[in-house]
Structures are given as C-alpha cells and as structure tokens.
VMD Tcl script that draws the C-alpha trace (Angstrom):
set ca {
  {-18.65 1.31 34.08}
  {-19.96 -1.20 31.52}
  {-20.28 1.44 28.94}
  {-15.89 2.55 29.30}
  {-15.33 -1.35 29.30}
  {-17.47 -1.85 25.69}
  {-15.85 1.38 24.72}
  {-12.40 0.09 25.44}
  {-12.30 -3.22 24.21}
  {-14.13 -1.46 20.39}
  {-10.77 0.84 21.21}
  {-8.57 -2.25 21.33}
  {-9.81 -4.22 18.35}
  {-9.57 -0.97 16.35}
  {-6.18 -0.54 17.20}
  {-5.40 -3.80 16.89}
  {-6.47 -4.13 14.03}
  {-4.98 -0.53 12.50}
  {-1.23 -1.75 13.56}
  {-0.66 -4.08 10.36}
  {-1.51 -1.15 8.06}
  {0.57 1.08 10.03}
  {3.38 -1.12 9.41}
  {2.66 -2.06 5.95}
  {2.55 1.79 5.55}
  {5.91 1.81 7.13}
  {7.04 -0.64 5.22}
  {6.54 1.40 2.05}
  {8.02 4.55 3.12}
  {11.12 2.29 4.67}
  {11.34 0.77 1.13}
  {11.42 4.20 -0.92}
  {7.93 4.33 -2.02}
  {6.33 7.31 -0.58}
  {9.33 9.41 -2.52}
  {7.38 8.65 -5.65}
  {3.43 8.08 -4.49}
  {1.14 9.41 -1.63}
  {-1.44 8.31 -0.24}
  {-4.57 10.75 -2.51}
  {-2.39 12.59 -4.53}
  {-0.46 12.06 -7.71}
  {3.20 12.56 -7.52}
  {5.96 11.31 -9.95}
  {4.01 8.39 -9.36}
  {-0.06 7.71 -9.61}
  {-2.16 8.43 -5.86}
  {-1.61 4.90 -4.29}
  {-6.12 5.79 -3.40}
  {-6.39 5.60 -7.54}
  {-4.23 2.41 -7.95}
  {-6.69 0.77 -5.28}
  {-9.63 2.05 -7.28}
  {-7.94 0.31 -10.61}
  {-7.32 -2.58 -9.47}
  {-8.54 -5.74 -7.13}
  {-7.23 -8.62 -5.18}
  {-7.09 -10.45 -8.53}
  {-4.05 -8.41 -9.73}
  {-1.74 -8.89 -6.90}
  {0.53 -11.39 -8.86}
  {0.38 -8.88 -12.03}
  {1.29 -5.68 -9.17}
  {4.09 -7.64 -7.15}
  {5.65 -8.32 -11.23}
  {5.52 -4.80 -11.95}
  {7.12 -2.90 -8.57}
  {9.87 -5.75 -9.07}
  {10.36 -5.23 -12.79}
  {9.35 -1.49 -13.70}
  {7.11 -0.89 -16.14}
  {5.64 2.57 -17.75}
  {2.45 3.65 -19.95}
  {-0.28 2.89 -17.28}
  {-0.13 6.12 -15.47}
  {1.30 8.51 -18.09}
  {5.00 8.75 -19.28}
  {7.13 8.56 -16.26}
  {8.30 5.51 -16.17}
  {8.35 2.77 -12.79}
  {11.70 2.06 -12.26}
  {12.37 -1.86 -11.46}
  {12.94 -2.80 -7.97}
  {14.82 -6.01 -7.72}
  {16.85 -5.09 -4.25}
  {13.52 -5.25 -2.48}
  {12.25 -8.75 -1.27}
  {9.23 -10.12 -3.02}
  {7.15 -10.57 0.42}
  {7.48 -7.20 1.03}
  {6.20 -5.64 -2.18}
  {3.28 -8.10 -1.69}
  {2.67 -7.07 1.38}
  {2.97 -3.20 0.23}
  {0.37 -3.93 -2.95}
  {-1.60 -5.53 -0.41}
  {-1.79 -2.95 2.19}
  {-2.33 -0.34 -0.86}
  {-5.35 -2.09 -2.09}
  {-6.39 -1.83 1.06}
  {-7.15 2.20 0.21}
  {-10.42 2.11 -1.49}
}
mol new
graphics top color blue
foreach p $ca { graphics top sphere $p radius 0.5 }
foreach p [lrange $ca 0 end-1] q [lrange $ca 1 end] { graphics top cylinder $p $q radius 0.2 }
display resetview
C-alpha cells in the first residue's frame, strides 16, 4: 500500500507539474502558431525543438520583439509575419513554454 501511495503522489506532481505546458501549448495553437511551426519538424516556420536549441532564457526580450514585430532571414526566406493583435504576456509565455523544448 505504501508503494501505490509513493507512486501516486510522483503521479500527481508530474501532472501537476505537466498542466502549465499543456496550456502554454494550448495557448500557442489558440493563438495561430502551430499553423506555421511544430513541435520537431520544420514547417513554413523553423521546428519550435530547433528554436529552443538556438536560443536561451537570455533572449526572451529579443523573442517576445520578434513574434510581435515579424522579422525574416534567421530561418531561411519565409518571412515571420508581425503579430501585434496578440497580447505581449502571452507571446512571453509561448517563447517561454517553447524554450522549454530542449
């Protein structure tokens, strides 16, 4: 009985602690993301797993500036178009979550 209690609460804080990238993945496909990246491969847009490899928690500020502005030449010739209609704490929390893919 000890055992299925251990194994539970590991169960718990794994869940628990799996929900906020859940919704921050939500988040991104809510906001129109996902129509342009996925997760490990490269779409219109780069493989969100290669933009985590690229970059660190340093370039949040520099990431947030780009999804809200646009921006091309990083990833090839396609260019990122600006997002202005979506709110600032969301892309943050989007960059975030897809740093989080390492």
């Amino acid at each position: 009985m000890k055992k299925i209690a251990q194994l539970l609460a590991v169960a718990g804080v794994l869940a628990v602690s799996a929900a906020p990238a859940i919704a921050d993945q939500a988040l991104a496909q809510a906001k129109g993301c996902m129509a342009c990246h996925a997760l490990d491969k490269k779409m219109v847009g780069p493989a969100y797993k290669d933009v985590a490899n690229k970059y660190s928690e340093a370039d949040v500020p520099k990431l947030v500036e780009k999804v809200k502005k646009g921006g091309s030449g990083v990833w090839g010739p396609v260019p990122m178009p600006p997002h202005p209609q979506v709110a600032e704490a969301d892309i943050e929390k989007i960059v975030r979550w897809v740093l989080t893919l390492k």
